[in-house]
Structures are given as structure tokens and as C-alpha cells.
C-alpha positions as CSV (number, residue, x, y, z in Angstrom):
1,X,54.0,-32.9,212.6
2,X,56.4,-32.7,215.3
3,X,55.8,-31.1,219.1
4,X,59.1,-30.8,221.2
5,X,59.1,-31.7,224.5
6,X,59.3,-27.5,225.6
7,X,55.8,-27.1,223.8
8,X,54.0,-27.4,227.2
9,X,50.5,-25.9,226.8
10,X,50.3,-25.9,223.1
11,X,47.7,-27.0,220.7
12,X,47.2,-28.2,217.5
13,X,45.2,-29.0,214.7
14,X,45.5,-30.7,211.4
15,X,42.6,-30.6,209.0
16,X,43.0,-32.8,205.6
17,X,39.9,-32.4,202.6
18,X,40.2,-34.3,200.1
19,X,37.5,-33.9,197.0
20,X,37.4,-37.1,194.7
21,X,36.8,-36.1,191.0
22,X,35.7,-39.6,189.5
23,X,34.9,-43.5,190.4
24,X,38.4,-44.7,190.1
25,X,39.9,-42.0,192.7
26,X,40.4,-42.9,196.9
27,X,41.7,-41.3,199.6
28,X,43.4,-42.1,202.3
29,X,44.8,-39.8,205.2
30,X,47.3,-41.1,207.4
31,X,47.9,-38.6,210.1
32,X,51.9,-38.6,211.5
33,X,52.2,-36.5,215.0
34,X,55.3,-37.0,217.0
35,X,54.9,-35.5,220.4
36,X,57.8,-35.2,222.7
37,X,55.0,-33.8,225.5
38,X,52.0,-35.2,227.4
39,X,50.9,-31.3,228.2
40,X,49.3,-30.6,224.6
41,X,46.0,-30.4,223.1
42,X,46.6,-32.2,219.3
43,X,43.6,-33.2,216.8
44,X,43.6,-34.6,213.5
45,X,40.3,-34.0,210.8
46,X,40.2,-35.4,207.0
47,X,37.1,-35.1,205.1
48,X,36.6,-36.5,202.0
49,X,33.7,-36.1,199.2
50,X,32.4,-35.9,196.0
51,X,30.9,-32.7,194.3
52,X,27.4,-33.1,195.0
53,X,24.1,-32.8,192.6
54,X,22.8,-30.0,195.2
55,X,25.9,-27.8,194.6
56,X,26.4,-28.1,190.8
57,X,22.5,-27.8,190.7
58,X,22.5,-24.3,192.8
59,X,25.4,-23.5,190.5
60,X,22.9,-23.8,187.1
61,X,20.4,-22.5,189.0
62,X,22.6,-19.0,189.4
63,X,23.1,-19.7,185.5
64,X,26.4,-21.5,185.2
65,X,26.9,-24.8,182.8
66,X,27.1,-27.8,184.5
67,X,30.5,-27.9,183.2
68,X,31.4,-24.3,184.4
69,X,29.7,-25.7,187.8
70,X,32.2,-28.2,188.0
71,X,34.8,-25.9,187.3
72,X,34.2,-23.3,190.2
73,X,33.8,-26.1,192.7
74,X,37.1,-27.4,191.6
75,X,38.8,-24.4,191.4
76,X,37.3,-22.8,195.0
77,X,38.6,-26.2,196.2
78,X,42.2,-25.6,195.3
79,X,42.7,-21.8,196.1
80,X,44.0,-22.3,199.1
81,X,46.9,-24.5,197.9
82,X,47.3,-21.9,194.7
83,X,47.4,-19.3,197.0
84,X,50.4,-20.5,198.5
85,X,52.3,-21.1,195.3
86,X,54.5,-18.9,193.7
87,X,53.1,-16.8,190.8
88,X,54.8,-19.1,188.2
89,X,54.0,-22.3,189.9
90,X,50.1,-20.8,190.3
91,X,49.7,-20.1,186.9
92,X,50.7,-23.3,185.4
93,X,48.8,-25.9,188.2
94,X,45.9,-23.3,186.7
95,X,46.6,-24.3,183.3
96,X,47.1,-27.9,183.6
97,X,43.9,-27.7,185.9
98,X,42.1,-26.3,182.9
99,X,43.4,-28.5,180.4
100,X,42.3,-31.7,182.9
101,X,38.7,-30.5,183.3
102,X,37.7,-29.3,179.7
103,X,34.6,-31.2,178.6
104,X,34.9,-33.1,181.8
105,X,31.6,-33.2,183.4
106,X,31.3,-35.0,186.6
């Protein structure tokens, strides 16, 4: 991220999630903010995590498979960054996502 010296007053804020899947995944967030200004309000927030027991147990508890619990997590996770896709794109991350996750149970 970049803030030019004429962005007097501004703020900012970066937020980074990050949901691990299995043992062998990391994450690591390495914030970059170039600021050309000493008159700004910047902050930076990464959160990382693992679906929890509570969630896919309140999942199954509505009636969803542990598997379809996974899914929904997974899949309310990434929305946002489907959202943003074009159709086409959308539709095939949705696919591959699919084909990644069936029989996977966390």
C-alpha cells in the first residue's frame, strides 16, 4: 500500500485472514505500507486459524455432515474473494474448490 505525500488526514486499514486447512499449511503476512506523510492514521490486522471443533460441531448440530460442515466454513470463508471475480473466474475457483474438498474432512 502506498499513501502520497498530499494524503494529509487520511486513514487506513489493512485486514489479512488467513484459515489453514491441514498440519502442513503456514501463514505468514508481511504487511508493505509506503507512506510519503507523517499526518495519517495507518493499521495493519492478520488473523490466522483453523476451523474449529465448536463451529463444525454447531454446524451437525443444525444437521449438516461433518463434511458439508467443512464445506460451508470453507466456502463462507472465500465469498468475499469470489465475489470479486468475474463470473467465469467464480465459477471455476468454485469447481476446483469442490474438487479439493470432496471426502476431505478436517
Amino acid at each position: 500500500m502506498k499513501i502520497g505525500k498530499n494524503a494529509e488526514n487520511s486513514t487506513s486499514s489493512v485486514s489479512c485472514d488467513a484459515l489453514i486447512l491441514d498440519s502442513e499449511s503456514k501463514s505468514s503476512t508481511f504487511p508493505a505500507i509506503e507512506t510519503k506523510n507523517d499526518k495519517i492514521s495507518v493499521a495493519h490486522e492478520a488473523r490466522v486459524g483453523k476451523i474449529g471443533d465448536k463451529e463444525i460441531f454447531y454446524l451437525q448440530s443444525r444437521g449438516y455432515s461433518e463434511e458439508e460442515a467443512v464445506r460451508l466454513i470453507v466456502n463462507g470463508f472465500i465469498n468475499p474473494i469470489v465475489k470479486a471475480l468475474p463470473l467465469e473466474y467464480a465459477l471455476e475457483l468454485n469447481k476446483l474448490i469442490d474438487m479439493e474438498m470432496d471426502g476431505a474432512v478436517m
